[in-house]
Gaussian input, Z-matrix of N, CA and C with variables (Angstrom, degrees):
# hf/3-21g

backbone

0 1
 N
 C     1     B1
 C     2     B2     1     A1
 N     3     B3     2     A2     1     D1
 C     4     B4     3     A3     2     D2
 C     5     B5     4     A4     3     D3
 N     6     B6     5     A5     4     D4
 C     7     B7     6     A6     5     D5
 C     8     B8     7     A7     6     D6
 N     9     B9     8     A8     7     D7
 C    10    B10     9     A9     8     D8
 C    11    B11    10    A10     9     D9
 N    12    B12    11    A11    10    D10
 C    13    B13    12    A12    11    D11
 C    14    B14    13    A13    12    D12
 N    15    B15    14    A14    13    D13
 C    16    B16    15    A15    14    D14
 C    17    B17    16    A16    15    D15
 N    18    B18    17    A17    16    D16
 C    19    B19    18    A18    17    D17
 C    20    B20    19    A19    18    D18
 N    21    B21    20    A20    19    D19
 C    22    B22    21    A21    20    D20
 C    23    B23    22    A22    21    D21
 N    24    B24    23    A23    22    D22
 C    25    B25    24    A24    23    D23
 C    26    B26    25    A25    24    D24
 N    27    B27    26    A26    25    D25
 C    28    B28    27    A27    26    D26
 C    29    B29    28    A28    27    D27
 N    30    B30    29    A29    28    D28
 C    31    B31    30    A30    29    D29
 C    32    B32    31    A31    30    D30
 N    33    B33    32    A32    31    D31
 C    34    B34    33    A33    32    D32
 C    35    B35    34    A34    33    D33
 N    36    B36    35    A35    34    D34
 C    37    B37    36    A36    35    D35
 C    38    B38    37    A37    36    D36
 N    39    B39    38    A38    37    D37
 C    40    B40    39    A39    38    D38
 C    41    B41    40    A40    39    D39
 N    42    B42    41    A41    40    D40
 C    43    B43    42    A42    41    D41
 C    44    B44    43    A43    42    D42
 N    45    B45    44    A44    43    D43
 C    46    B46    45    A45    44    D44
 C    47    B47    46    A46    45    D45
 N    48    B48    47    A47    46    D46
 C    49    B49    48    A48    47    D47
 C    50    B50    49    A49    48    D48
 N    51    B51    50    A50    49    D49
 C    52    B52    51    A51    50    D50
 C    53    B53    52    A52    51    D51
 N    54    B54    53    A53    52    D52
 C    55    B55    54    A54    53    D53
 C    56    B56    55    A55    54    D54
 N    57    B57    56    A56    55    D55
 C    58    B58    57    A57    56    D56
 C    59    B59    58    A58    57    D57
 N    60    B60    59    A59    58    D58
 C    61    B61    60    A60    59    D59
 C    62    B62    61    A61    60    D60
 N    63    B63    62    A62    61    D61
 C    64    B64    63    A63    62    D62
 C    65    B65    64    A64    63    D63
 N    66    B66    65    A65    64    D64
 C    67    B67    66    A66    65    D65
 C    68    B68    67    A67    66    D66
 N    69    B69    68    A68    67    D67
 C    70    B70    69    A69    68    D68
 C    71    B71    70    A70    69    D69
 N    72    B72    71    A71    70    D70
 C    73    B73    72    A72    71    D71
 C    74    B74    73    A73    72    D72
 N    75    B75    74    A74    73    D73
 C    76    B76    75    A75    74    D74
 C    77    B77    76    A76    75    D75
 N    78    B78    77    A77    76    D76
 C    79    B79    78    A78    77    D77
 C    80    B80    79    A79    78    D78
 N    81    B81    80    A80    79    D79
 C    82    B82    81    A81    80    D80
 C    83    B83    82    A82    81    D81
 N    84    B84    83    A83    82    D82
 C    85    B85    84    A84    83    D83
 C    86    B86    85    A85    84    D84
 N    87    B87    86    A86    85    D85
 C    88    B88    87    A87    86    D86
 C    89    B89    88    A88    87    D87
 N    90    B90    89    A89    88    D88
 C    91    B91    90    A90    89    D89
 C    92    B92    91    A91    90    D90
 N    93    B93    92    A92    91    D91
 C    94    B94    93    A93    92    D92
 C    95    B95    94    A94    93    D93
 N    96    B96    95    A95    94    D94
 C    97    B97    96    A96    95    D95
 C    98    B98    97    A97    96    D96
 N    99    B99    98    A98    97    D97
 C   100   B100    99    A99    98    D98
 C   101   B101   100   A100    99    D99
 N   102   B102   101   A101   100   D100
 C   103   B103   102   A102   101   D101
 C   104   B104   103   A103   102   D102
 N   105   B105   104   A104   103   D103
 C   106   B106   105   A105   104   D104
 C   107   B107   106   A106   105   D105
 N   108   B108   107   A107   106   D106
 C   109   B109   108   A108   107   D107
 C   110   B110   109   A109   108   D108
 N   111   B111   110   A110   109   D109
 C   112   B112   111   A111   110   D110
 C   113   B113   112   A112   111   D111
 N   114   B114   113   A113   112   D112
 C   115   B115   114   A114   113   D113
 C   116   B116   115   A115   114   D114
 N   117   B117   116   A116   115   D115
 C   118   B118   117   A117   116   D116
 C   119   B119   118   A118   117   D117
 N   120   B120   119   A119   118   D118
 C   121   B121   120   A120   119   D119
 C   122   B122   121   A121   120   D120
 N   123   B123   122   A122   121   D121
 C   124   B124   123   A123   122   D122
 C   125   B125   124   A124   123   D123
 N   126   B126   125   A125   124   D124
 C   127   B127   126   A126   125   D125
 C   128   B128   127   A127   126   D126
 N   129   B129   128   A128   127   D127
 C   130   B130   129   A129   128   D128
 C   131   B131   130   A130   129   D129
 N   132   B132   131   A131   130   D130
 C   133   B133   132   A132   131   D131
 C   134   B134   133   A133   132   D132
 N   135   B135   134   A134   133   D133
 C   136   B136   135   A135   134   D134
 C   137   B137   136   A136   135   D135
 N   138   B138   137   A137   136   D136
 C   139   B139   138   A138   137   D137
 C   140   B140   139   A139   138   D138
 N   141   B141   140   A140   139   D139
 C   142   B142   141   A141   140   D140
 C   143   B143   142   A142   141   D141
 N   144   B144   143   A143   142   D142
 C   145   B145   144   A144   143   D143
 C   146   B146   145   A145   144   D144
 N   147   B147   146   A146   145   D145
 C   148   B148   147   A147   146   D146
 C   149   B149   148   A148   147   D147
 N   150   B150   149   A149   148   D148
 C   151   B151   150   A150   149   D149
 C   152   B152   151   A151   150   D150
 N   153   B153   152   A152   151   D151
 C   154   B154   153   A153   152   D152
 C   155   B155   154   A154   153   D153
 N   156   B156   155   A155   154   D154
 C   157   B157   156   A156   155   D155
 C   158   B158   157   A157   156   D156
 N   159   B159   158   A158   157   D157
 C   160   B160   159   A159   158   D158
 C   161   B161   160   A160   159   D159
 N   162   B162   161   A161   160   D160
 C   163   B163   162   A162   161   D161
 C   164   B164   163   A163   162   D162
 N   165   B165   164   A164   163   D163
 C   166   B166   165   A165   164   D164
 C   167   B167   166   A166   165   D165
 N   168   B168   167   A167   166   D166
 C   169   B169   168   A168   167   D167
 C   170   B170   169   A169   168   D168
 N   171   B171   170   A170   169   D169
 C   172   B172   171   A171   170   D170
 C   173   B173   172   A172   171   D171
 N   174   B174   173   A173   172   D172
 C   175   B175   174   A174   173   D173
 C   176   B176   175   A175   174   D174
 N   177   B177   176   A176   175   D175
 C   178   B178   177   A177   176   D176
 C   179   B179   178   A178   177   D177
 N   180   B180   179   A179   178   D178
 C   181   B181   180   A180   179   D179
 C   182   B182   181   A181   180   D180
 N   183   B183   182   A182   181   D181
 C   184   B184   183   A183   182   D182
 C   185   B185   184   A184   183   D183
 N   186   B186   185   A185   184   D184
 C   187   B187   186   A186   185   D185
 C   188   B188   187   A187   186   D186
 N   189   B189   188   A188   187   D187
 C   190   B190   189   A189   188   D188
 C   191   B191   190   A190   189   D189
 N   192   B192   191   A191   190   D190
 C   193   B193   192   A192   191   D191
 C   194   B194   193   A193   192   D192
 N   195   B195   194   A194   193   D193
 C   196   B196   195   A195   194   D194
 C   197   B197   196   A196   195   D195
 N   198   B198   197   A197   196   D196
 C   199   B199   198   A198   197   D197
 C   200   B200   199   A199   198   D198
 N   201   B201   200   A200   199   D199
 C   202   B202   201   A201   200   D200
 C   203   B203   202   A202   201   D201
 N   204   B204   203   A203   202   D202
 C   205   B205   204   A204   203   D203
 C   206   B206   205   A205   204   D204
 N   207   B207   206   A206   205   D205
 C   208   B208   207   A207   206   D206
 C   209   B209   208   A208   207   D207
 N   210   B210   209   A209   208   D208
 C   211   B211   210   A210   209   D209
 C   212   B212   211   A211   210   D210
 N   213   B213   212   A212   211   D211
 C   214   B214   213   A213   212   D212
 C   215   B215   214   A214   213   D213
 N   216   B216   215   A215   214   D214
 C   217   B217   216   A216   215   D215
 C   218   B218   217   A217   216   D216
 N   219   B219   218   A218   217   D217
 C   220   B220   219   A219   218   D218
 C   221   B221   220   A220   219   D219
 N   222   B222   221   A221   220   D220
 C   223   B223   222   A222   221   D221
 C   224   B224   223   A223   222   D222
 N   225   B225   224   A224   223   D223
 C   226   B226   225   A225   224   D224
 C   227   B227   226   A226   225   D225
 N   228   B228   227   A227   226   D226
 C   229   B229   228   A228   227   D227
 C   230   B230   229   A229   228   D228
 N   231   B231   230   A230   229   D229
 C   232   B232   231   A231   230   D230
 C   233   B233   232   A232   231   D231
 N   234   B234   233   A233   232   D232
 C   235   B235   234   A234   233   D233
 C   236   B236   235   A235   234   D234
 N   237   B237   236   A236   235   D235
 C   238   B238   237   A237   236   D236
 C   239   B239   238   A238   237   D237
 N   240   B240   239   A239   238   D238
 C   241   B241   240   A240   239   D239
 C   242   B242   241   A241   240   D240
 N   243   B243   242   A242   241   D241
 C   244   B244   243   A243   242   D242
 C   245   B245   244   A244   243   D243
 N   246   B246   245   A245   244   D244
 C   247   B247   246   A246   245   D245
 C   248   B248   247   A247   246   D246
 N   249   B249   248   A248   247   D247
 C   250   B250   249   A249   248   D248
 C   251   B251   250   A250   249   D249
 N   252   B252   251   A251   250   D250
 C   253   B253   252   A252   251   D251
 C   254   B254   253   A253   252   D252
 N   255   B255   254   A254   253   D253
 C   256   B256   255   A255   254   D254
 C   257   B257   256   A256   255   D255
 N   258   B258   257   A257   256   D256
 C   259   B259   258   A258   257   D257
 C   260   B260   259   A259   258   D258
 N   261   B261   260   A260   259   D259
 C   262   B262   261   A261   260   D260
 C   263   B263   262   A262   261   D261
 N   264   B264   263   A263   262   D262
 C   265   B265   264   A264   263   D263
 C   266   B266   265   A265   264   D264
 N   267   B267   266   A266   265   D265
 C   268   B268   267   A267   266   D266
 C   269   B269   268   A268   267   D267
 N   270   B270   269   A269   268   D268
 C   271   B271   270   A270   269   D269
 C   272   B272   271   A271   270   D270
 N   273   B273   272   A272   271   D271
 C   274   B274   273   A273   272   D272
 C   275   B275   274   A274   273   D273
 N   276   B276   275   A275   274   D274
 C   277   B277   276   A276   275   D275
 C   278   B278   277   A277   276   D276
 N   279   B279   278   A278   277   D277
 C   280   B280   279   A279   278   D278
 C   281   B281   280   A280   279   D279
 N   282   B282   281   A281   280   D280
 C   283   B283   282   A282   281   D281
 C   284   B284   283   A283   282   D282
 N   285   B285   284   A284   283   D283
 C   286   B286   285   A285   284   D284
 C   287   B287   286   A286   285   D285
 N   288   B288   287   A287   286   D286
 C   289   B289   288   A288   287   D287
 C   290   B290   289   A289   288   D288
 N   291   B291   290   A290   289   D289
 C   292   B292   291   A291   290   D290
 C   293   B293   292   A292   291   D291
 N   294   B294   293   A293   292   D292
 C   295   B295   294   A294   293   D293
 C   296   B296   295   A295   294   D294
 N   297   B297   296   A296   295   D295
 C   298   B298   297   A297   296   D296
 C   299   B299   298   A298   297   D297
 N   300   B300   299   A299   298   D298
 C   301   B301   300   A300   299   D299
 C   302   B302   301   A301   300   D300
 N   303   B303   302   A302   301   D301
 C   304   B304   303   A303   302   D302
 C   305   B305   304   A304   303   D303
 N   306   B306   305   A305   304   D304
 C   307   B307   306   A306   305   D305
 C   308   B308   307   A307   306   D306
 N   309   B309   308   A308   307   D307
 C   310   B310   309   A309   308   D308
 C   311   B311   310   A310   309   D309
 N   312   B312   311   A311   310   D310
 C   313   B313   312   A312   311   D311
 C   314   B314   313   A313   312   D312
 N   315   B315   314   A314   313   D313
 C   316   B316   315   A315   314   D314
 C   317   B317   316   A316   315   D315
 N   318   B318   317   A317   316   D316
 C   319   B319   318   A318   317   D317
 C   320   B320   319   A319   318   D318

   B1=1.4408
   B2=1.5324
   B3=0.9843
   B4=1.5591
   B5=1.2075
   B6=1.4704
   B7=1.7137
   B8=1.1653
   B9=1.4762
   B10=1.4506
   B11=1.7023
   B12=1.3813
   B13=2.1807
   B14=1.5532
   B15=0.8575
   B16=1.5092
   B17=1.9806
   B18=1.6822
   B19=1.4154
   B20=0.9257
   B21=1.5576
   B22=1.3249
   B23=1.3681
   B24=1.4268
   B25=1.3017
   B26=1.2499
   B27=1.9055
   B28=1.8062
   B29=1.5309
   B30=1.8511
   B31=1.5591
   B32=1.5118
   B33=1.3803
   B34=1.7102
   B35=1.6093
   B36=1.6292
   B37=1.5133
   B38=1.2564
   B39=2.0003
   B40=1.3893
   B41=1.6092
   B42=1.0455
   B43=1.5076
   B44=1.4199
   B45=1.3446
   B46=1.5632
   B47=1.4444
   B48=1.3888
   B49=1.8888
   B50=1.7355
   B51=1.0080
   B52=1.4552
   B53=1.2457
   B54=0.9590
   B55=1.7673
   B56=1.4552
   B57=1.0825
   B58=1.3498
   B59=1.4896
   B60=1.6426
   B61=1.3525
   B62=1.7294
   B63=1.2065
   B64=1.5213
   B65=1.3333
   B66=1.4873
   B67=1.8747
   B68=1.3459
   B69=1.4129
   B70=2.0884
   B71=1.7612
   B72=1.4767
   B73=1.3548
   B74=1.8625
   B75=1.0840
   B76=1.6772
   B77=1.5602
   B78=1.5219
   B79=1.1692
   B80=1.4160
   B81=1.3382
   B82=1.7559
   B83=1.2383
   B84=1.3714
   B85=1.5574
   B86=1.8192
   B87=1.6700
   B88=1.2633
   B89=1.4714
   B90=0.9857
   B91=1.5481
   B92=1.6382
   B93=1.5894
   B94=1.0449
   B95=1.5665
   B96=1.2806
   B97=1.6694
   B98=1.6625
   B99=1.6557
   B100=1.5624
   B101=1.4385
   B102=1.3699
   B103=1.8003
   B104=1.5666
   B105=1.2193
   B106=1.4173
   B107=1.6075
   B108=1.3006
   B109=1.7550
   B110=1.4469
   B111=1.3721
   B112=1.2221
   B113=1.3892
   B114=2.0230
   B115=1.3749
   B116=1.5187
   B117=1.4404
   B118=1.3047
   B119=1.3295
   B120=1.4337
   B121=0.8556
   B122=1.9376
   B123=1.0018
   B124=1.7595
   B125=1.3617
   B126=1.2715
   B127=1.2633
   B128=1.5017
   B129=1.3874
   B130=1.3891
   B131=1.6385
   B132=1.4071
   B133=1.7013
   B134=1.7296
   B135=1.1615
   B136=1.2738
   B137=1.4525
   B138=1.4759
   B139=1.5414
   B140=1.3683
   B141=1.6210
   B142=1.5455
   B143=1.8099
   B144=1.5869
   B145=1.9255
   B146=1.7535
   B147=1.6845
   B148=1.2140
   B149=1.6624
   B150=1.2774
   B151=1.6135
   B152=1.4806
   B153=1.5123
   B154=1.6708
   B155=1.9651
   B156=0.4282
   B157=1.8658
   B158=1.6635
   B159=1.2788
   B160=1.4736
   B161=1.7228
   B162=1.2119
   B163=0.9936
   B164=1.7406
   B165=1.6055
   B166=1.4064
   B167=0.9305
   B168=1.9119
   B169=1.2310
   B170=1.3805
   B171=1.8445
   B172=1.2245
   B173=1.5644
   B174=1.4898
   B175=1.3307
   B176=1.7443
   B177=1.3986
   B178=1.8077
   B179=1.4839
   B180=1.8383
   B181=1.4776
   B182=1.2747
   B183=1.5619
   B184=1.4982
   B185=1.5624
   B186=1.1025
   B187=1.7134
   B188=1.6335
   B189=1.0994
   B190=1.5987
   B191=1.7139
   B192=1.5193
   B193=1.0544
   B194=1.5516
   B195=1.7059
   B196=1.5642
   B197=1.2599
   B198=1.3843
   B199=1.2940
   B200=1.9360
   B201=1.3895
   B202=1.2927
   B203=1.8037
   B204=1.3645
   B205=1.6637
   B206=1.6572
   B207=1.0738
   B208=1.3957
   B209=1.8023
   B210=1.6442
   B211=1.2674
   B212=1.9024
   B213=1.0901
   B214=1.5736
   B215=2.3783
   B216=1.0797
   B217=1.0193
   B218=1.6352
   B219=1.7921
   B220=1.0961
   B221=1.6725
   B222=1.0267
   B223=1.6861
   B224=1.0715
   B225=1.4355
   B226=2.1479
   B227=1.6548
   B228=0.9490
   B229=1.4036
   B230=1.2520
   B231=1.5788
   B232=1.1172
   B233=1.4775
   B234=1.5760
   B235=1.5886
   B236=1.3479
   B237=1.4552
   B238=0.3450
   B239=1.9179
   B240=1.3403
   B241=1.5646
   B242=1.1035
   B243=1.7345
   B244=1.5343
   B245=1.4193
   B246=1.6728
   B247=1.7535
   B248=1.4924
   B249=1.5388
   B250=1.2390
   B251=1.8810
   B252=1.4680
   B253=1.6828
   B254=1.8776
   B255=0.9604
   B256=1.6668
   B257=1.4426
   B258=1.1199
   B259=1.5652
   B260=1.4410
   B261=1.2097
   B262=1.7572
   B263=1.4939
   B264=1.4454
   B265=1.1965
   B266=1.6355
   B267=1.1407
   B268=1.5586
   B269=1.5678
   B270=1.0166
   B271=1.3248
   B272=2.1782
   B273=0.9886
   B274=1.3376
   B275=1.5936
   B276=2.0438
   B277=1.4931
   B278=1.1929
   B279=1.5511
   B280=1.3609
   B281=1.5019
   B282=1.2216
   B283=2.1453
   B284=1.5579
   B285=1.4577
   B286=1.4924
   B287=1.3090
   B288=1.3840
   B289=1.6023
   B290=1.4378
   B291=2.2102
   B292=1.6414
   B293=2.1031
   B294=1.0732
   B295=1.4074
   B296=1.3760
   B297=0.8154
   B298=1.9332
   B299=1.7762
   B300=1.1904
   B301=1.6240
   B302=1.7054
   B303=1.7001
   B304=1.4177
   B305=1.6167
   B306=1.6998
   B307=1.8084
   B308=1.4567
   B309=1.2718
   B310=1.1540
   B311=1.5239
   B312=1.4882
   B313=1.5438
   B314=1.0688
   B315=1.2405
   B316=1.8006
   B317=1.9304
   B318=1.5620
   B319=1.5339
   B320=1.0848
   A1=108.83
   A2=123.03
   A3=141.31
   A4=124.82
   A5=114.48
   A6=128.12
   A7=102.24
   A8=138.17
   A9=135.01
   A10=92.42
   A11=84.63
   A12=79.53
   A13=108.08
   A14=105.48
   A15=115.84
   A16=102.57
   A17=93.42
   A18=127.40
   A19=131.21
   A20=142.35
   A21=144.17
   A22=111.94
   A23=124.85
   A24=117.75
   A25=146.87
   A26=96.24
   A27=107.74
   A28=93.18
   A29=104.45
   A30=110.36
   A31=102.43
   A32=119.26
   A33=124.49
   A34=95.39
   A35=106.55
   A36=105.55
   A37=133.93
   A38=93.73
   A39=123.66
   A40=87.86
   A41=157.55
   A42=129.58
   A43=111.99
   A44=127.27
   A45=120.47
   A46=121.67
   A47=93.34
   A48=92.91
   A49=106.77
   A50=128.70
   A51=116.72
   A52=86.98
   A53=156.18
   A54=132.30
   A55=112.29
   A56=135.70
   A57=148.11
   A58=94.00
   A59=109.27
   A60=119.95
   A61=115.24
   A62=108.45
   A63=120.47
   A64=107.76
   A65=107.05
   A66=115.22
   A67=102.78
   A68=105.27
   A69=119.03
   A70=81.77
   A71=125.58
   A72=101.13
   A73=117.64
   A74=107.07
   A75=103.21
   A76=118.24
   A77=117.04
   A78=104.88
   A79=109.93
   A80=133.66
   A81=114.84
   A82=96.96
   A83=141.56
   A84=133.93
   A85=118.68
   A86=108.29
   A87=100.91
   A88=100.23
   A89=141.78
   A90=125.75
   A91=101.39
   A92=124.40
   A93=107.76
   A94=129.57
   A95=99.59
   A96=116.55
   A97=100.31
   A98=118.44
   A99=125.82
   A100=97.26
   A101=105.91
   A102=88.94
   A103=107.75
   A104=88.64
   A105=109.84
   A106=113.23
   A107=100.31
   A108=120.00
   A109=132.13
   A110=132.07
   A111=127.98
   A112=96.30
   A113=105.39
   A114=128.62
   A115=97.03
   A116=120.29
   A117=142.27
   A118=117.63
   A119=144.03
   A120=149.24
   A121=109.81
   A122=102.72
   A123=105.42
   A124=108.48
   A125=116.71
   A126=124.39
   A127=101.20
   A128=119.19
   A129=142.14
   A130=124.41
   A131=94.23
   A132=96.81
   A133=113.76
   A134=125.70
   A135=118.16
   A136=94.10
   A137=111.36
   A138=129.72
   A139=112.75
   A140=115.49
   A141=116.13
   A142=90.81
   A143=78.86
   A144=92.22
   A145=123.36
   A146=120.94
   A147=109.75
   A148=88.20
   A149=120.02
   A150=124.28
   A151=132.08
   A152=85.58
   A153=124.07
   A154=99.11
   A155=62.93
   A156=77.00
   A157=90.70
   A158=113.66
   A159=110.94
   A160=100.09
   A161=165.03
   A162=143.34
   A163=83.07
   A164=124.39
   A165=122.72
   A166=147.90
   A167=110.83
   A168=114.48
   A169=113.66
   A170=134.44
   A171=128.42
   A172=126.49
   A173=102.46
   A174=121.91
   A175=98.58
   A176=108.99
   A177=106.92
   A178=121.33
   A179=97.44
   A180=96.55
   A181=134.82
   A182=94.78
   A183=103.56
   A184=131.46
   A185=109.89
   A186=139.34
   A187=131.73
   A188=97.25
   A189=107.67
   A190=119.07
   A191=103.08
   A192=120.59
   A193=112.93
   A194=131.24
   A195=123.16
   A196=105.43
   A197=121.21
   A198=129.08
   A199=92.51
   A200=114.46
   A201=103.14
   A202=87.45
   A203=105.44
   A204=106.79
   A205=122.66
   A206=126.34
   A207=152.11
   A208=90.19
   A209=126.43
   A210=169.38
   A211=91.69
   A212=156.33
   A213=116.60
   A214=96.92
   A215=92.70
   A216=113.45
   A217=148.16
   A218=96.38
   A219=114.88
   A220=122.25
   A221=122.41
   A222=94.39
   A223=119.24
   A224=126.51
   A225=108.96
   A226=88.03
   A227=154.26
   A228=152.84
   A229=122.11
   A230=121.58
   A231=150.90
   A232=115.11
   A233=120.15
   A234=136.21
   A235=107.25
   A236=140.67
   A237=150.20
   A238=130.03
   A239=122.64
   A240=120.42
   A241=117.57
   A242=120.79
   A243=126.46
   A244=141.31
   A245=86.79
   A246=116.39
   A247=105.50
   A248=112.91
   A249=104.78
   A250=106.00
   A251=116.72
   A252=117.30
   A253=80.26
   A254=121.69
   A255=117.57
   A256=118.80
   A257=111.53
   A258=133.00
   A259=90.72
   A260=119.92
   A261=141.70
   A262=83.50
   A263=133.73
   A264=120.58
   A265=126.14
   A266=118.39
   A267=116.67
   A268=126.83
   A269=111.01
   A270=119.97
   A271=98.38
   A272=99.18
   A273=112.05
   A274=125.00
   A275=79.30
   A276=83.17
   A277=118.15
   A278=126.25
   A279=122.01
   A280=131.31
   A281=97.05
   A282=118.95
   A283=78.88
   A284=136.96
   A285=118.60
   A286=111.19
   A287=126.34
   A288=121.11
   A289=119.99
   A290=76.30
   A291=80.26
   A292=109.20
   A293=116.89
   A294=122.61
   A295=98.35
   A296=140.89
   A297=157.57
   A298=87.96
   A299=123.29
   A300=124.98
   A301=106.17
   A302=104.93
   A303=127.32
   A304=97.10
   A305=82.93
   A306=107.42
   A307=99.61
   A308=136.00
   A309=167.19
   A310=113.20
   A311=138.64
   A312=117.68
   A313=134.55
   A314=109.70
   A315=112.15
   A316=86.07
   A317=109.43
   A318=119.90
   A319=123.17
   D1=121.36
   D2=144.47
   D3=-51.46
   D4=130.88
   D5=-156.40
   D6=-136.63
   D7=143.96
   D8=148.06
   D9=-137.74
   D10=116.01
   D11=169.89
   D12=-86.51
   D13=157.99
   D14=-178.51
   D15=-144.73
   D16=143.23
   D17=-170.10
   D18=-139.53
   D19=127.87
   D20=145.11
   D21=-19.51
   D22=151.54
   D23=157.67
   D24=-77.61
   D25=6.69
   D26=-162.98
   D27=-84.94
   D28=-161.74
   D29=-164.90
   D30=-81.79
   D31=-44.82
   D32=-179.74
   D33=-40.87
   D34=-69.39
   D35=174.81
   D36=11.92
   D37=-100.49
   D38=176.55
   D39=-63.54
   D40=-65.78
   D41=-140.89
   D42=-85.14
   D43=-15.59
   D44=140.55
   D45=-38.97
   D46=-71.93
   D47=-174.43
   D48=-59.28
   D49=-2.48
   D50=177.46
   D51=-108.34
   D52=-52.46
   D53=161.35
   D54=-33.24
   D55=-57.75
   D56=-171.01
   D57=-44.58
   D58=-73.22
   D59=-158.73
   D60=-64.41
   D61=-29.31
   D62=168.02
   D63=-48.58
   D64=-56.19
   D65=-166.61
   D66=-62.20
   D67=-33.77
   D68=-163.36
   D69=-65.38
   D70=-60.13
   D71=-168.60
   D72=-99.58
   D73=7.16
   D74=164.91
   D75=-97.16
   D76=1.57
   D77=-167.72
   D78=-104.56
   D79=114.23
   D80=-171.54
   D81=-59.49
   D82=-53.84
   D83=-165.31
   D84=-54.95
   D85=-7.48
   D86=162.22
   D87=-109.06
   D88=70.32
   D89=169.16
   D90=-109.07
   D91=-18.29
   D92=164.83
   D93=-88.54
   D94=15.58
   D95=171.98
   D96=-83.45
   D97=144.10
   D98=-166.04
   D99=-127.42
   D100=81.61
   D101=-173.05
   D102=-107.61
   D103=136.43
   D104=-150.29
   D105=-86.22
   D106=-8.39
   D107=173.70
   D108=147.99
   D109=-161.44
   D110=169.33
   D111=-123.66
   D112=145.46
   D113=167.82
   D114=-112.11
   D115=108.56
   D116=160.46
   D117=-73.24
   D118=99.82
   D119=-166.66
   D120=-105.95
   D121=131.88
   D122=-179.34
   D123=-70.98
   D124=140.85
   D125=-160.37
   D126=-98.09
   D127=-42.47
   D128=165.89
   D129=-121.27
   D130=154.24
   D131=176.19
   D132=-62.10
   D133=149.62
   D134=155.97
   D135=139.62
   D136=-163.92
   D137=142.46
   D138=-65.79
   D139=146.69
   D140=178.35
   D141=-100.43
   D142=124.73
   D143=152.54
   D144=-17.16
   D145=153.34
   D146=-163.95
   D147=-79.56
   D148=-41.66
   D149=-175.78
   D150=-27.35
   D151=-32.97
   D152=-167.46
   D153=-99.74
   D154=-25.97
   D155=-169.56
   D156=-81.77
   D157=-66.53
   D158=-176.31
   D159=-67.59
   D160=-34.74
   D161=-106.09
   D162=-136.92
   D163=-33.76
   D164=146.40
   D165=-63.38
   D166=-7.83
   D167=166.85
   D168=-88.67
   D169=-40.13
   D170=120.53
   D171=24.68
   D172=-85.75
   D173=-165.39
   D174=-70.93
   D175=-38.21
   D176=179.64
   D177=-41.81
   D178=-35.11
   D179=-173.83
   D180=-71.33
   D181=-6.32
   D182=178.45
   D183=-93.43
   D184=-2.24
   D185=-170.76
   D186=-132.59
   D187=98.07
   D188=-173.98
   D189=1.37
   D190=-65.13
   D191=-161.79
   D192=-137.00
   D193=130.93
   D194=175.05
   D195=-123.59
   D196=144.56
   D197=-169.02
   D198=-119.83
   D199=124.24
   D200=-154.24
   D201=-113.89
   D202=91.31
   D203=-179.28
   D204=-80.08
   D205=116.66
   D206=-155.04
   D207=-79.27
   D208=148.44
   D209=133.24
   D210=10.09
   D211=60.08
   D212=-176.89
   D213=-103.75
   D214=121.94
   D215=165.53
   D216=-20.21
   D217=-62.97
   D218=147.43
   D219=-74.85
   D220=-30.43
   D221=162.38
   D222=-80.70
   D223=9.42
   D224=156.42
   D225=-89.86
   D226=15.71
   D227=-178.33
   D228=-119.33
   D229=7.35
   D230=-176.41
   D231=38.23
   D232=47.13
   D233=168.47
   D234=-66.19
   D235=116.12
   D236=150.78
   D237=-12.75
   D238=110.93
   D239=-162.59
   D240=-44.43
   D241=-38.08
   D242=169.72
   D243=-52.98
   D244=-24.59
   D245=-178.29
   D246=-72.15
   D247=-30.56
   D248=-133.97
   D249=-109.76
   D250=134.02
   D251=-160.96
   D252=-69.83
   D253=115.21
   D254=157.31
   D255=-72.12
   D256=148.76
   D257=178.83
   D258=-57.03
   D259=166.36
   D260=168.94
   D261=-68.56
   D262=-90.80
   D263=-150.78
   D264=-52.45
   D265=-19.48
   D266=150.48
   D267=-70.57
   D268=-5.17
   D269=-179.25
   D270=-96.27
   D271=-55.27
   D272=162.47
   D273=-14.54
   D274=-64.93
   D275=-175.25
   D276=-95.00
   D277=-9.85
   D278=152.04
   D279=-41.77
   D280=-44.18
   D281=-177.24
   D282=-67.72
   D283=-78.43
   D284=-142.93
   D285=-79.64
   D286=-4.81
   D287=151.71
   D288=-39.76
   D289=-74.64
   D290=-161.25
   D291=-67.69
   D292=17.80
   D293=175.82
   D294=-95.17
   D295=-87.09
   D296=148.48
   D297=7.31
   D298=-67.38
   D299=-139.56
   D300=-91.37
   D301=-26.34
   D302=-141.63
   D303=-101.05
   D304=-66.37
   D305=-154.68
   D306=97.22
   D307=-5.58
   D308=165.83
   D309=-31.85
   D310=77.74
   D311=170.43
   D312=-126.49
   D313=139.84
   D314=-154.48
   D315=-112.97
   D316=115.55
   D317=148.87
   D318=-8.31

């Protein structure tokens, strides 16, 4: 089975997924889980706090791979995904899904 956890960017957030990711590698009963990384999602617009900044780099070490998703606006505004110009890093993590899931690669 294939995993990507995904998170808010606040402190509850990140300190879930570093619980999560601990269990993903201390637990023998998940070793047949393939998790493929963390999608960090911004909790707010702006720069993230240094606290937050340090407390995700922390949490990085525990997970293959982090996809560090940026503030977009219209989705707390419920715009529709099709509408909406996405950031590079959502685009990012779309390509290394469907690469990861597919074998799948789009140029």
């Amino acid at each position: 089975m294939r995993v990507v956890l995904v998170t808010r960017s606040h402190a509850h957030g990140l300190r879930s997924a570093q619980a999560a990711a601990h269990q993903w590698s201390r637990s023998p009963e998940l070793r047949s889980v393939d998790l493929l990384g963390l999608a960090v999602i911004a909790d707010a617009p702006g720069r993230r706090p240094r606290p937050l900044r340090d407390l995700l780099e922390l949490v990085s070490g525990g997970v293959p791979r982090v996809w560090d998703l940026p503030w977009v606006e219209e989705m707390r505004l419920g715009t529709p995904p099709a509408e909406i110009q996405l950031p590079a890093p959502y685009l990012s993590l779309a390509a290394d899904l469907r690469t990861t899931t597919t074998g799948e690669q789009n140029g």
